[in-house]
C-alpha positions as CSV (number, residue, x, y, z in Angstrom):
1,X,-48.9,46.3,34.1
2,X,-49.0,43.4,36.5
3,X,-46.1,41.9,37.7
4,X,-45.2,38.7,36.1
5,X,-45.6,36.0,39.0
6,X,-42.9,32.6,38.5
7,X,-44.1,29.3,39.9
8,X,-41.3,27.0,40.5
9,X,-42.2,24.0,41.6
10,X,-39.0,22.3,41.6
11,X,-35.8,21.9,43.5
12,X,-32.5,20.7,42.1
13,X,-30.0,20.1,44.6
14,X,-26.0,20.4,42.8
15,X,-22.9,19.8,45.2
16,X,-20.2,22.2,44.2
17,X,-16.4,22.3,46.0
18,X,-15.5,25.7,47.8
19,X,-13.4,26.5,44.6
20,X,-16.6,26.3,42.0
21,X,-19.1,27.9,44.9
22,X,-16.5,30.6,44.7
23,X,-16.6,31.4,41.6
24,X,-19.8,31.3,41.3
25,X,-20.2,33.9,43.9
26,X,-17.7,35.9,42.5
27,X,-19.5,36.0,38.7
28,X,-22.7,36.6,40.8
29,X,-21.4,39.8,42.5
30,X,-19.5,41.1,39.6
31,X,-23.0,41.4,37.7
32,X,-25.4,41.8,40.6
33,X,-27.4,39.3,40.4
34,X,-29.8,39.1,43.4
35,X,-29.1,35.6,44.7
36,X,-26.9,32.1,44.2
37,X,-30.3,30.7,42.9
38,X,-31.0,33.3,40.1
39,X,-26.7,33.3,39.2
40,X,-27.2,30.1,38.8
41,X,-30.6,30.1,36.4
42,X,-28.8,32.8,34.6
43,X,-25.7,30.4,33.8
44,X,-27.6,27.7,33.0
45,X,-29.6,30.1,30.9
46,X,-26.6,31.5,29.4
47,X,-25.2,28.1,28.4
48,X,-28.1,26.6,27.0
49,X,-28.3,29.7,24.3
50,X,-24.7,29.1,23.2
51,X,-23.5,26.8,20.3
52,X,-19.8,28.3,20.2
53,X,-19.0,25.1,23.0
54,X,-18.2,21.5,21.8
55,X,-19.9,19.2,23.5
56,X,-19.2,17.8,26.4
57,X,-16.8,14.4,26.8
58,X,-18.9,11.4,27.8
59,X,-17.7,10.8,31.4
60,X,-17.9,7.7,33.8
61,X,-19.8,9.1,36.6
62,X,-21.4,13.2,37.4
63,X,-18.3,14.0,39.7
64,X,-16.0,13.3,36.5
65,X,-18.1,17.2,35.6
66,X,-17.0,20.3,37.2
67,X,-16.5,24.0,37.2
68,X,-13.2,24.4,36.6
69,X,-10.4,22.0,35.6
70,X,-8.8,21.8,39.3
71,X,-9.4,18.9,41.1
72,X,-10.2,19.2,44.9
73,X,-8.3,15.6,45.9
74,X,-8.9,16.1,50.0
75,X,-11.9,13.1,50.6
76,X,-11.4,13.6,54.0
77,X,-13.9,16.4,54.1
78,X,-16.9,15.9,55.2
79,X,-20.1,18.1,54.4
């Protein structure tokens, strides 16, 4: 049986703090997933099949949305 070939054809770019990347990683290796990119398609995957969330608050602006509830307050970092 072939193998079944993926074309992605686009990028998303997301900013995450060290705290959420971490995380992230963390989940990632816990369940072996191969890459970042394919952890995060899985948890996007993941969240899009559940109903058992509310949904989200309506929020000002996208950095008002994170991973976790702590709040990285240091803006003199610089990426």
């Amino acid at each position: 049986m072939p193998e079944k070939k993926l074309y992605r054809t686009e990028r998303l770019q997301v900013m995450l703090d060290e705290n959420e990347l971490e995380l992230i990683d963390e989940w990632r290796f816990d369940k072996r997933i191969p890459s970042r990119a394919a952890a995060i398609r899985e948890l996007i995957a993941r969240g899009l099949a559940t109903n058992e969330l509310p949904d989200p608050e309506r929020m000002a602006k996208s950095t008002d949305y994170t991973v976790t509830d702590e709040v990285d307050t240091d803006s003199s970092k610089t990426e």
